[in-house]
N, C-alpha and C positions, 0 to 999 in steps of 0.2 A: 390246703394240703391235698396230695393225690395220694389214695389208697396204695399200696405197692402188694403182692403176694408173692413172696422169693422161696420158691422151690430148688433144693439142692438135693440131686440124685448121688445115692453112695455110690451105686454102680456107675464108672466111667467118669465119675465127681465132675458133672452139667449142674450148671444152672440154669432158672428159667426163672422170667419175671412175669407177673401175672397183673392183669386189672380185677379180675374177679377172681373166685371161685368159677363159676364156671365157663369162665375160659382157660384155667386150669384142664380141663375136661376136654378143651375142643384140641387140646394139642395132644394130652397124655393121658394113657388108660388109668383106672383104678389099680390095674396090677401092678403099670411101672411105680406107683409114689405108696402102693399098699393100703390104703383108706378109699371109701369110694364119697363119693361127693355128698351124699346125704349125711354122714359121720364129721365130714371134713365140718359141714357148715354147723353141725352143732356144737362145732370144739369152743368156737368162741375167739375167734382170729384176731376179729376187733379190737378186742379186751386184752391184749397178748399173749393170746394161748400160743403154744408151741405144739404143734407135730412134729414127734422123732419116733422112728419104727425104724425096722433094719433099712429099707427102702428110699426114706427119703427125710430130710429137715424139709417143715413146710413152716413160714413164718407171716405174719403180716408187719409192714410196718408204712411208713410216711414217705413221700417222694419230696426232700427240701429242696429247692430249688430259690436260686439268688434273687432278689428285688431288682428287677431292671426300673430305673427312671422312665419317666413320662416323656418323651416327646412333644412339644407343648408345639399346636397348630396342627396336631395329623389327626 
């Protein structure tokens, strides 16, 4: 399974999908989502912590993606 970080901004209601925390960072200030990255990584994302502040829902969850068959000879 691939990590996801789904950030949903109140202002202007964007979302953003994220691989990390800190590329959470490389797009968006600590001001636009209201947490700055050092707070973010101690919330516990993995474990299904939720951040919600006026600013912003910040979540982690799983990227499911379908079973493709094998190609048998490539």
């Amino acid at each position: 399974m691939t990590k996801v970080i789904h950030v949903h901004l109140m202002q202007g209601r964007k979302n953003y999908y994220f691989g990390s925390i800190p590329a959470i960072y490389s797009v968006l200030t600590a001001d636009d989502i209201g947490i700055k990255q050092s707070s973010l990584e101690r919330v516990g994302l993995s474990k299904g912590g939720v951040v919600l502040n006026k600013k912003a829902v910040i979540q982690a969850g799983e990227l499911i993606r379908a079973k493709i068959a094998q190609k048998e000879g490539v």
